[in-house]
C-alpha positions in Angstrom: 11.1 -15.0 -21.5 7.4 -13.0 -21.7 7.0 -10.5 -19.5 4.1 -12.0 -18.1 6.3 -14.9 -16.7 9.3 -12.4 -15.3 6.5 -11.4 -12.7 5.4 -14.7 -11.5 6.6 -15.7 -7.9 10.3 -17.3 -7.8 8.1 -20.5 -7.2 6.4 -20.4 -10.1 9.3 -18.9 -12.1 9.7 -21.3 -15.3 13.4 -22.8 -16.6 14.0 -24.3 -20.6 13.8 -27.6 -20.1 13.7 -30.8 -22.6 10.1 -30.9 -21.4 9.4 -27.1 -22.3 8.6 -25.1 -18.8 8.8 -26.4 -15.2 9.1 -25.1 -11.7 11.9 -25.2 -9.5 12.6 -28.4 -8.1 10.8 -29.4 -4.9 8.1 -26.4 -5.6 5.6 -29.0 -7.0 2.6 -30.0 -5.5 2.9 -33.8 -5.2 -0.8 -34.1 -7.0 0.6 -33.0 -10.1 3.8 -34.2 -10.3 2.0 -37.9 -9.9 -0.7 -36.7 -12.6 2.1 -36.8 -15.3 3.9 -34.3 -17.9 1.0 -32.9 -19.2 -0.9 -32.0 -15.7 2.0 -30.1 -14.8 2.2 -28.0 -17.9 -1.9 -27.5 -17.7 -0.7 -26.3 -13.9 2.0 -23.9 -14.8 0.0 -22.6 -17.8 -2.6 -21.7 -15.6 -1.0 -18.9 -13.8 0.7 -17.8 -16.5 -2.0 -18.0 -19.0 -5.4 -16.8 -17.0 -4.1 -14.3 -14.6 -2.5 -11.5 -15.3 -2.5 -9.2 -11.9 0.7 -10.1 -10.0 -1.0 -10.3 -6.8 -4.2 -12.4 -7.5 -1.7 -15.0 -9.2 0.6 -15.5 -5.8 -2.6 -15.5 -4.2 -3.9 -18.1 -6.1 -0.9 -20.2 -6.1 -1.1 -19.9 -2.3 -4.7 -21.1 -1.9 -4.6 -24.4 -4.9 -1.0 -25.2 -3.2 -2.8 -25.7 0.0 -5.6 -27.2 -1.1 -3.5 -29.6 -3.1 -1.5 -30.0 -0.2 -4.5 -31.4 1.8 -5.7 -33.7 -0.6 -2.6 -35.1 -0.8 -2.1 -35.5 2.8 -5.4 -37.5 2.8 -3.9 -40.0 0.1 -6.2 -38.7 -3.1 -5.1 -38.6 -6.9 -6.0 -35.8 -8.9 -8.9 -37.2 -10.4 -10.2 -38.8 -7.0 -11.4 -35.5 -5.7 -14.8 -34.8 -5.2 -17.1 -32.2 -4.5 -17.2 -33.7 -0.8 -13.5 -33.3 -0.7 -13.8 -29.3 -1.8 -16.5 -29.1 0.7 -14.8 -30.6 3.4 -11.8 -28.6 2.8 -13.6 -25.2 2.9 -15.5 -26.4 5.5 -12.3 -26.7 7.9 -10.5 -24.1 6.3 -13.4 -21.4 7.3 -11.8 -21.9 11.2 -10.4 -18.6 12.0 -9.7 -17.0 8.5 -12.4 -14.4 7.5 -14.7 -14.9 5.1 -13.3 -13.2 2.0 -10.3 -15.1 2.3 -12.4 -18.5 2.2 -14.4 -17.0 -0.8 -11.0 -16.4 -2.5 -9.8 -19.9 -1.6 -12.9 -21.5 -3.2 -12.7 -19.2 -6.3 -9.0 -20.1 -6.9 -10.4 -23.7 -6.9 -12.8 -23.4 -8.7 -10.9 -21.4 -11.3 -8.0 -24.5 -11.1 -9.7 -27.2 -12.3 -12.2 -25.8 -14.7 -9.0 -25.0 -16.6 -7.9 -28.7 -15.7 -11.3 -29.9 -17.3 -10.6 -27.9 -20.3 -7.3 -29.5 -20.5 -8.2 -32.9 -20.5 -6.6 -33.7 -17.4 -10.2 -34.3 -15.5 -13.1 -35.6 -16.4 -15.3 -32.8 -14.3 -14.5 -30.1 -12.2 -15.3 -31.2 -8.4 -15.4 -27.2 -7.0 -18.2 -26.4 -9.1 -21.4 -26.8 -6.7 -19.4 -26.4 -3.8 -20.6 -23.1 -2.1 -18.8 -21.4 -0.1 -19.9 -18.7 3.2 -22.0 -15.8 2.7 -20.2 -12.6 2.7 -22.6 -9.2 2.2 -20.5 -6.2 3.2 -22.4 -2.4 3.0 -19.9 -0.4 4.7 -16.0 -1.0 3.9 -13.5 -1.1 7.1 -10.7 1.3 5.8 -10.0 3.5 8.1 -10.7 7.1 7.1 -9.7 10.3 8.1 -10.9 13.7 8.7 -10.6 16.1 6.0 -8.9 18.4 8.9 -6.5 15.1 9.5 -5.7 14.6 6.3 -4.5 18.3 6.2 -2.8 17.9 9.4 -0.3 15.4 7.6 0.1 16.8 4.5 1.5 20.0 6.4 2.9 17.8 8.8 5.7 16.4 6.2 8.9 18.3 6.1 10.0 19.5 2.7 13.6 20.6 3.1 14.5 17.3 1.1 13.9 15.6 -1.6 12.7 12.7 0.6 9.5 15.0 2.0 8.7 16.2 -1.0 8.6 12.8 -2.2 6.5 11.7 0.9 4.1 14.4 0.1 3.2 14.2 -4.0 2.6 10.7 -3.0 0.1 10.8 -0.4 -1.7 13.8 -1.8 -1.5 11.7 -5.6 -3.4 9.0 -3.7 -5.8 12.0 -1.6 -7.1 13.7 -4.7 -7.2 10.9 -7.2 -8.5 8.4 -5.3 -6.0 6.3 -6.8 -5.2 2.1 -5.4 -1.6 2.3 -4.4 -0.5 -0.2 -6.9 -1.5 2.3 -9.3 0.4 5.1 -7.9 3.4 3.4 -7.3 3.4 2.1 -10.8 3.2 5.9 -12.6 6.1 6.8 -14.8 7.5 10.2 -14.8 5.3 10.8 -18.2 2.3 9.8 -16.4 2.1 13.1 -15.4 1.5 15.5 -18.0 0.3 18.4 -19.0 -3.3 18.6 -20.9 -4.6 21.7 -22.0 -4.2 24.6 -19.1 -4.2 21.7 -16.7 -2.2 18.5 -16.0 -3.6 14.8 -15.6 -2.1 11.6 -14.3 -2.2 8.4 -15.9 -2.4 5.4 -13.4 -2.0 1.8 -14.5 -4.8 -0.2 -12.8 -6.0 -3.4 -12.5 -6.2 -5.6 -15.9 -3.7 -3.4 -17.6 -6.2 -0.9 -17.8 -5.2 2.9 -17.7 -7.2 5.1 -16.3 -6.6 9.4 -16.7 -8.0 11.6 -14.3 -6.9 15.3 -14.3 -4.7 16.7 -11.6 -5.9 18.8 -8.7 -4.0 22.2 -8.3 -2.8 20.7 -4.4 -1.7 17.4 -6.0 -0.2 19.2 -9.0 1.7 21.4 -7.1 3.3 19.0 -5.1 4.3 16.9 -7.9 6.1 19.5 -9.6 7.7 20.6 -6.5 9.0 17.2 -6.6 10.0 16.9 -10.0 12.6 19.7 -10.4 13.6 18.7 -6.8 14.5 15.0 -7.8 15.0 16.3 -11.8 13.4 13.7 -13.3 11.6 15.3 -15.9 14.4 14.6 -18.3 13.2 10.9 -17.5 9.8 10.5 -18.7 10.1 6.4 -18.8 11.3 6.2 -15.6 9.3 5.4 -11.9 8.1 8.7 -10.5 8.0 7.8 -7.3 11.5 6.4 -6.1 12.9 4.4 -3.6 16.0 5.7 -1.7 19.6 4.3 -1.0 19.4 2.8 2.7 19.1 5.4 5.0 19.9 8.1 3.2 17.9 10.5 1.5 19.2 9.7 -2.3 16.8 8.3 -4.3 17.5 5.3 -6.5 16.2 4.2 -10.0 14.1 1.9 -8.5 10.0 2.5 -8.0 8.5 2.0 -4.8 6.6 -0.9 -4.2 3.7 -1.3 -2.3 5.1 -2.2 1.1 7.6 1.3 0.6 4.5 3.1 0.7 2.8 1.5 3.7 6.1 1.8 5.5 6.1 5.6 4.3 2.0 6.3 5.4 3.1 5.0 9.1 6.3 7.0 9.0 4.3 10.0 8.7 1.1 9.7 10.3 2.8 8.5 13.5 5.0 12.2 13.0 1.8 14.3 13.1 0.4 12.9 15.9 -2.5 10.6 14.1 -4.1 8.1 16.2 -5.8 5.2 14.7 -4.6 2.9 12.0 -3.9 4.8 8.9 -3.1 2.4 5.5 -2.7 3.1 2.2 -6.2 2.2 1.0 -7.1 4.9 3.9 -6.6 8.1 1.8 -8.6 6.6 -1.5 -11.8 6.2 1.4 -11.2 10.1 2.9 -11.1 11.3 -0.9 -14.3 9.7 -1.8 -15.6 10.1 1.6 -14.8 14.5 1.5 -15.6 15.2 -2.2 -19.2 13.7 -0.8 -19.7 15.4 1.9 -18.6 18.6 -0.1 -21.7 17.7 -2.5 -19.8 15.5 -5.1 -22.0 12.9 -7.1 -21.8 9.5 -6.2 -21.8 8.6 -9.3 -19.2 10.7 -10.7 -16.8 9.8 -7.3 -17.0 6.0 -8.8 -15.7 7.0 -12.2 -12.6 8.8 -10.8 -12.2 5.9 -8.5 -12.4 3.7 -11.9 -15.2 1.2 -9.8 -17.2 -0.6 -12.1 -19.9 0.3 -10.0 -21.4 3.1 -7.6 -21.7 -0.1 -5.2 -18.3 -0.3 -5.2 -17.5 3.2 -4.3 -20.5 3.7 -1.6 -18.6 1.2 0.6 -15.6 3.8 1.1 -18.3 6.7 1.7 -18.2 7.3 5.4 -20.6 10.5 5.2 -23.2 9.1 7.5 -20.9 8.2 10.2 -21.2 11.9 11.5 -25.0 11.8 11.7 -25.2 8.5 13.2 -22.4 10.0 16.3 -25.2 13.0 16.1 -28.0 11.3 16.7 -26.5 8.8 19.1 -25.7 11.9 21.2 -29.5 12.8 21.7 -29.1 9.9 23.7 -29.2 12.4 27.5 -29.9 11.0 31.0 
């Protein structure tokens, strides 16, 4: 089994079959099980074949299973759906969710049945001129924090275990590399090395891209503090950053995931006294958001952010929020 198929939801995970792959039983849409052999195969191979990021493909799943779901419900084939039927969809569907989730929803539509068209299984994909809200964001709404607050719960973590020390290489990994947490969480123990005088981390972004920014003293102390701590230098193809056993502070062989680290962020921002909501995506916004106010080129900040483009990045800057409060403050009666 390709490892490409080991990560797909349990839903979507395949079995050998006479047939060749199929889904666990009851996990189909109806549509497709009533399109024939071949539609289904064209449906499974299009979540294993066209998207490789874990999370877009359950994503998408999600959003083509409802849509699916609701033609079905209104008595439509396959190749009875119409651009009206898309639009009337997305239409309803925009009531109460936010407009980058409808955008998604369209796009994982969109993306479904030109691979159906492709296939052979429609004549024309029925998405295509369907349009879906406008969405122009200038400012992201991550939370960010101080540089002073960001100090305040670095210091704040505890260090007398293996646990802290953990808690701390992780958040200040993410700090000063402006690193996504899926890439973070993904680092083996050799994806921290050493690189001349300095050391570099290697983090495994989106696309199977890697992407290797050098280490900042702060960062690089912490880490090491952590590695002979934990000892698992001796384990370079192993997760760096581990989970623990229960409640205890042992850690396993096991990575953290995502979630872990979210869990971990509230732990310890609630423990220094933070107020606000604090995420993970909150320390990649204050590292862009201090190296610019410390004179840092925009430009530079997106290529150790590994954005595309500056555009990208100058929705995490939050440098002119202090004017703004400045200014707002001449404000006197």
């Amino acid at each position: 089994m390709s490892d490409s198929i080991r990560e797909l939801p349990v839903i979507l995970r395949p079995t050998a079959a006479a047939g060749g792959l199929a889904l666990a039983e009851g996990k189909w849409p109806s549509l497709i099980v009533r399109a024939g052999a071949a539609a289904q195969e064209r449906f499974l191979e299009f979540f294993v074949a066209t998207i490789r990021n874990k999370n877009t493909r359950e994503a998408y799943f999600r959003a083509i299973s409802r849509f699916l779901k609701w033609a079905d419900e209104r008595h439509l084939e396959l190749e009875d759906i119409r651009p009206i039927h898309v639009a009337s969809y997305i239409e309803g569907f925009t009531v109460g969710l936010a407009d980058p989730s409808v955008k998604q929803h369209l796009a994982a539509i969109k993306m479904f049945f030109d691979w159906m068209v492709t296939g052979q299984i429609v004549p024309f994909n029925p998405a295509s001129s369907v349009r879906g809200p406008k969405h122009v964001v200038k400012k992201g709404k991550t939370p960010v924090m101080t540089a002073e607050e960001a100090r305040q719960l670095i210091e704040s973590i505890g260090v007398d275990s293996v646990v802290g020390l953990r808690d701390r290489a992780l958040i200040a990994t993410m700090l000063y590399s402006f690193a996504r947490v899926s890439a973070v969480v993904g680092m083996l123990v050799q994806d921290y090395y050493p690189q001349g005088k300095r050391s570099w981390i290697r983090l495994h972004e989106k696309g199977g891209k890697f992407h290797e920014v050098p280490c900042h003293h702060k960062a690089e102390e912490y880490l090491d503090a952590y590695l002979e701590a934990a000892e698992l230098r001796p384990q370079p193809k192993t997760p760096l950053f581990r989970s623990t056993r229960g409640r205890t502070i042992q850690l396993t062989e096991k990575g953290l995931s995502r979630v872990d680290a979210f869990r971990i962020v509230q732990r310890r921002a609630k423990n220094a006294g933070l107020v606000g909501h604090i995420c993970n995506h909150s320390f990649r916004a204050t590292g862009i958001t201090v190296y610019l106010e410390n004179g840092g080129a925009l430009e530079t900040a997106a290529h150790i952010a590994a954005h595309e483009s500056p555009r990208t990045t100058k929705l995490y800057d939050r440098t002119a929020d202090n004017i703004t409060l400045e200014e707002i403050e001449r404000i006197r009666f």
